[in-house]
Backbone as CSV, one residue per row, in Angstrom:
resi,resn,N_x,N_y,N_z,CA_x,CA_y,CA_z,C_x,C_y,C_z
1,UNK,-41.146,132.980,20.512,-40.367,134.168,20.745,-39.086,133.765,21.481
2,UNK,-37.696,134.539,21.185,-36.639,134.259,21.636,-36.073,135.340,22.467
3,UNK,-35.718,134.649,23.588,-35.559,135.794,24.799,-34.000,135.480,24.561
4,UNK,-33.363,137.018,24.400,-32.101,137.348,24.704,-31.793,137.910,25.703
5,UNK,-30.739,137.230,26.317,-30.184,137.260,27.682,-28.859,138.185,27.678
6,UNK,-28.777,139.812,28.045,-27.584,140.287,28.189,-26.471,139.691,29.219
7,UNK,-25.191,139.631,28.747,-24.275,139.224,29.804,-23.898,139.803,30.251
8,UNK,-23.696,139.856,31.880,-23.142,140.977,32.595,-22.144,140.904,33.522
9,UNK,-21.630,141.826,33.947,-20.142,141.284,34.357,-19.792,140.620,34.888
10,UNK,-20.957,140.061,36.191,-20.918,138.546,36.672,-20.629,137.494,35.933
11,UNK,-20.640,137.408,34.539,-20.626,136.171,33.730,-19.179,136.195,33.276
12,UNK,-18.339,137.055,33.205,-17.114,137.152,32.862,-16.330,135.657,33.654
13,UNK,-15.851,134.746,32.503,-14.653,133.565,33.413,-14.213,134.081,34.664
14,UNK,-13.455,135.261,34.877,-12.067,136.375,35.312,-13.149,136.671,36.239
15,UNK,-14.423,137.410,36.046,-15.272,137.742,37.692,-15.429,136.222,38.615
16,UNK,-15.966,135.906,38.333,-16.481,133.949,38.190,-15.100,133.352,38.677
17,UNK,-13.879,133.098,38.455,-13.497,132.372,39.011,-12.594,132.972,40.215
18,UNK,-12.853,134.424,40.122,-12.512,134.967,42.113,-13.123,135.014,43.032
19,UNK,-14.617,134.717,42.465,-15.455,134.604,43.715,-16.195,136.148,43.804
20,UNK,-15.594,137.143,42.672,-16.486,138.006,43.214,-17.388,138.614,42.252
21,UNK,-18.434,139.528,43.064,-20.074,139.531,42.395,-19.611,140.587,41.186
22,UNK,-20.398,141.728,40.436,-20.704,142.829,39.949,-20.545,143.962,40.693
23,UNK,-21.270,143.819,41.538,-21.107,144.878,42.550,-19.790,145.292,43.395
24,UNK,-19.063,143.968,43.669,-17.625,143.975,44.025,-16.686,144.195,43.607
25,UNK,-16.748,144.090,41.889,-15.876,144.339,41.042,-16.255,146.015,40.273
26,UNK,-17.356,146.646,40.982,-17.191,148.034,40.567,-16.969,149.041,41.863
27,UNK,-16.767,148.338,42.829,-16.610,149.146,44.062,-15.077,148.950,44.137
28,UNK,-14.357,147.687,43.590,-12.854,147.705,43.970,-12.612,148.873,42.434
29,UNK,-13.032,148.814,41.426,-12.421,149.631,40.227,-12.704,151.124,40.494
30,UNK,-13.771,151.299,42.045,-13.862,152.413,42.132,-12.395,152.996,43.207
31,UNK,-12.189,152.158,44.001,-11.245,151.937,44.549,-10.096,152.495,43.886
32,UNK,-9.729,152.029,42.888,-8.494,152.093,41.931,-8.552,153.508,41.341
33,UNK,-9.859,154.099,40.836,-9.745,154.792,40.597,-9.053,155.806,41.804
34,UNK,-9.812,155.817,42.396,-9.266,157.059,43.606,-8.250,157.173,43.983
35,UNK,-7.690,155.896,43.997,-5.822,155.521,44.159,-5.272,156.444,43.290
36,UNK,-5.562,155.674,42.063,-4.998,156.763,41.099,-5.532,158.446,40.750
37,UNK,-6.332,158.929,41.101,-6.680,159.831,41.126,-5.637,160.694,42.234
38,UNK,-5.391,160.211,43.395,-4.516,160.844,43.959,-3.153,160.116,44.676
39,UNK,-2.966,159.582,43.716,-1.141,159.317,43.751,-0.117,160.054,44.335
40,UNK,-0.483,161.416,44.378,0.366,162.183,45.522,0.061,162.260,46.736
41,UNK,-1.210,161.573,47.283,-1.409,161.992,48.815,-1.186,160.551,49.494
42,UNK,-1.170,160.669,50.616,-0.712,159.609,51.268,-1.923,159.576,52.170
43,UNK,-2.451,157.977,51.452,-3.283,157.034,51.561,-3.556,156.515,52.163
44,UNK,-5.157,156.044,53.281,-5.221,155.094,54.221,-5.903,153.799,53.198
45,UNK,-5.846,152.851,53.333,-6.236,151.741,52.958,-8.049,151.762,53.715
46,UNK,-8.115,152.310,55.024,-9.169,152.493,55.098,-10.115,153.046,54.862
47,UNK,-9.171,154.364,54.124,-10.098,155.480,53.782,-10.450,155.024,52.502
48,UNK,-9.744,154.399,51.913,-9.854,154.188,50.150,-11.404,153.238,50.190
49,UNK,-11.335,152.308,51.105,-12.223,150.933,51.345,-13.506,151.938,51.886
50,UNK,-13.506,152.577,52.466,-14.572,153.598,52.957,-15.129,154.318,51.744
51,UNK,-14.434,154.995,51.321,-14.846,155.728,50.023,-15.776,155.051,48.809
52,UNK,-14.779,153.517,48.646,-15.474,152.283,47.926,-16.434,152.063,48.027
53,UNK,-17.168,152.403,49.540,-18.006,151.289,50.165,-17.976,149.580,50.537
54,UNK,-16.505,149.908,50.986,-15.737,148.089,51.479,-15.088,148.368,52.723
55,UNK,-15.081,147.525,53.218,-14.416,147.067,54.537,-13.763,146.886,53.925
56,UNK,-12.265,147.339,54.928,-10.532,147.041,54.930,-10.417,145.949,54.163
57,UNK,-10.904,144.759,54.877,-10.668,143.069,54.455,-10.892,143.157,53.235
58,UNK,-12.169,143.284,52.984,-12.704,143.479,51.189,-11.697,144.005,50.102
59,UNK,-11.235,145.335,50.959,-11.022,145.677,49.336,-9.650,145.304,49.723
60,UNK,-8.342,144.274,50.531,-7.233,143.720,50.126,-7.660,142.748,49.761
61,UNK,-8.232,142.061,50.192,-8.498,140.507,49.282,-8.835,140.758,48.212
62,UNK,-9.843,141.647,47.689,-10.527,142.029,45.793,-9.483,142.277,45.531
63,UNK,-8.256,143.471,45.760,-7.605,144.082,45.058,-6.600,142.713,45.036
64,UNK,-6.265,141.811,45.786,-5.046,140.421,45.515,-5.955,140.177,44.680
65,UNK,-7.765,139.187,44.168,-8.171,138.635,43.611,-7.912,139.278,42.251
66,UNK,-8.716,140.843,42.114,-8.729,141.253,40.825,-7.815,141.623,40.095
67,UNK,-6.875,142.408,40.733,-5.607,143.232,40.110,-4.172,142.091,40.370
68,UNK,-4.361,141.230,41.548,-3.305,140.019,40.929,-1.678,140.998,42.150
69,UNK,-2.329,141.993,42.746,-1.343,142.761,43.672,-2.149,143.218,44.919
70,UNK,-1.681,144.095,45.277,-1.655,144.518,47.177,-2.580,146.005,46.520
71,UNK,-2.862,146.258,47.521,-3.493,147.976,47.705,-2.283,148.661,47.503
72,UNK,-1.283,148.691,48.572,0.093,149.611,48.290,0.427,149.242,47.220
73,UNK,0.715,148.557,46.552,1.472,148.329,45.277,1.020,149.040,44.371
């Protein structure tokens, strides 16, 4: 019998070579979302990382690793 192995987003090159897990990479996209969700209000970086479920640190370093920019940007 042949066991098939789903790949999951951990296995992605692009997750894999920033260092970060599955779980990190749906808490920063949750992140993003909310950014963009409210583009007119003016934003704490902490509140966004709170909302995520990330510490401050977390979600600027994910958001330089994943998105390749800053939180403000």
């Amino acid at each position: 019998m042949t066991t098939v192995r789903r790949a999951s987003v951990t296995d992605s090159p692009e997750t894999a070579e920033h260092g970060l897990t599955g779980r990190d990479r749906r808490q920063l996209l949750a992140a993003r979302r909310h950014i963009d969700a409210h583009l007119a209000d003016a934003l704490r970086a902490s509140e966004v990382a709170r909302i995520a479920g990330l510490i401050e640190t977390a979600l600027r370093q994910g958001f330089r690793a994943l998105f390749g920019t800053g939180v403000y940007a």
